[in-house]
C-alpha positions as CSV (number, residue, x, y, z in Angstrom):
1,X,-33.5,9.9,-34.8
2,X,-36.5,10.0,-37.4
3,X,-38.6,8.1,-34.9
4,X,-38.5,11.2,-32.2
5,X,-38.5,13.7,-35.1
6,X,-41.7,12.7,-37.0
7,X,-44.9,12.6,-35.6
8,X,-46.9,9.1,-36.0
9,X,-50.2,9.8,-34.3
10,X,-53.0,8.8,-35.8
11,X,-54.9,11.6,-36.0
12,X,-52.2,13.8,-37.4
13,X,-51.4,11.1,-40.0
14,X,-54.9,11.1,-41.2
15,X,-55.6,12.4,-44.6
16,X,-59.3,11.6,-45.2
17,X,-62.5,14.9,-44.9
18,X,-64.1,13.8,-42.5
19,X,-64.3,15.4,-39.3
20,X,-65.9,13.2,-36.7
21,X,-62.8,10.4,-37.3
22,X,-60.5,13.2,-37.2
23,X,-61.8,14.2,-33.3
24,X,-62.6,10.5,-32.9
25,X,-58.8,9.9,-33.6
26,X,-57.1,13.0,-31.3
27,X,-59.6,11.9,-28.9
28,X,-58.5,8.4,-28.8
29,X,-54.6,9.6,-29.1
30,X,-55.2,12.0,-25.9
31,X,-56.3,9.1,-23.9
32,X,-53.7,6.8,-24.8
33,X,-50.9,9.9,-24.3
34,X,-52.4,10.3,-20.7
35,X,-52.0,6.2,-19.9
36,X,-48.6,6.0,-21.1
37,X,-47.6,9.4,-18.8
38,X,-49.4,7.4,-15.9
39,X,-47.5,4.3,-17.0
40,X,-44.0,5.9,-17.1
41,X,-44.9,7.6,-13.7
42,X,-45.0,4.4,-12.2
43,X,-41.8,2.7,-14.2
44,X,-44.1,0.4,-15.8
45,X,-43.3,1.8,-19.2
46,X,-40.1,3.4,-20.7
């Protein structure tokens, strides 16, 4: 149950200043959200 509870995206998890790797990081989580909603779309993923 703790797995769907808590949230393990990278750029939530980071705790560093600096801006830029926080965008960098939701950025780069967006993209991979979007491929794994095309994936599950298709039944390649579960």
């Amino acid at each position: 149950m703790n797995l769907v509870t808590k949230d393990y995206f990278y750029s939530n998890l980071y705790k560093g200043n600096d801006p830029a790797s926080k965008k960098y990081l939701d950025q780069n989580s967006k993209f991979i959200r979007e491929a794994l909603k095309t994936f599950k779309e298709y039944d390649l993923a579960w």
